[in-house]
N, C-alpha and C positions, 0 to 999 in steps of 0.2 A: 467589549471586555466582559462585560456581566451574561452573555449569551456563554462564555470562556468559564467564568468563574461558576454558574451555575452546572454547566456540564461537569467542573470536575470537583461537586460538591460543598463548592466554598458561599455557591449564594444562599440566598435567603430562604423562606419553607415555598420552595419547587416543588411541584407536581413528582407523585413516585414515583408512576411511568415513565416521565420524561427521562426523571434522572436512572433509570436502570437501562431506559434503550439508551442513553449517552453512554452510559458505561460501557454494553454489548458495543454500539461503533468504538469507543476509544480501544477496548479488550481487540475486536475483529483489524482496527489499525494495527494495533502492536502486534498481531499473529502474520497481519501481512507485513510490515516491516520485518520480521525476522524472515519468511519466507524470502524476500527479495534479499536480503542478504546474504542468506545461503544458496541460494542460486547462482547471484554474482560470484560466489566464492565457489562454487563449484563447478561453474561454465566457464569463467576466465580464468582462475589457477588454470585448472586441469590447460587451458588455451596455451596461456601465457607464457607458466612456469614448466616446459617439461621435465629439470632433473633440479630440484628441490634441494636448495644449500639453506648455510647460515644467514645469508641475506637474498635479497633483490639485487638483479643487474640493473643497470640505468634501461635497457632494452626490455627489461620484463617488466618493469616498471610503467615503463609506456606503454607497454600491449595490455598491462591490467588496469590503468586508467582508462584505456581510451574503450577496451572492452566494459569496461563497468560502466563507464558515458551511456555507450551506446544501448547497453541491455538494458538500463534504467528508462530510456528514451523508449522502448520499446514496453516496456514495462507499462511506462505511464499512458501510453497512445492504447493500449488494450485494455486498460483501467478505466481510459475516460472513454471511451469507447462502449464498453460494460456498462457503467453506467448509466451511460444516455440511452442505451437500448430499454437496463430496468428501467429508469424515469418514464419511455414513449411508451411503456408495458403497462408499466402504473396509469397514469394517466389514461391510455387505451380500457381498461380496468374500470376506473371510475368513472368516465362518460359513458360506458357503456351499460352499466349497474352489474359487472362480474362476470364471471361466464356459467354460472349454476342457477 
């Protein structure tokens, strides 16, 4: 929890860097959280919902859960994916002493 509270400013006198590149990832979460949700909302409406009423049908309903499921799923296997490529980069990186 104190790894939690120092990221979002509540510990104790934390290193500046520390707490500004927390900041950059939590700021870079919340830009991808919004992204992924305007995606979801614009590859499964546009999927799901073709003529646009007052409500959801029980059918469109299903087709934009199970599409939002699915795009999330995909979502996150290309994130963690990403990831571990940066990570084997970095590391390749610093065993190596850089590439300059």
């Amino acid at each position: 929890m104190d790894g939690i509270s120092n990221g979002l400013g509540f510990g104790g006198a934390s290193d500046p860097k520390a707490a500004v590149m927390n900041q950059v990832r939590q700021e870079a979460a919340m830009a991808n959280a919004r992204q992924l949700i305007e995606k979801v909302n614009e590859h499964c409406f546009d999927k799901c919902v073709p003529k646009p009423g007052s409500s959801l049908s029980s059918s469109e309903t299903t087709c934009f859960t199970s599409c939002m499921e699915k795009y999330m799923q995909a979502w996150n296997t290309v994130s963690r994916q990403y990831i571990t490529r940066i990570q084997q980069e970095n590391s390749k990186g610093a065993a190596g002493g850089g590439m300059f």
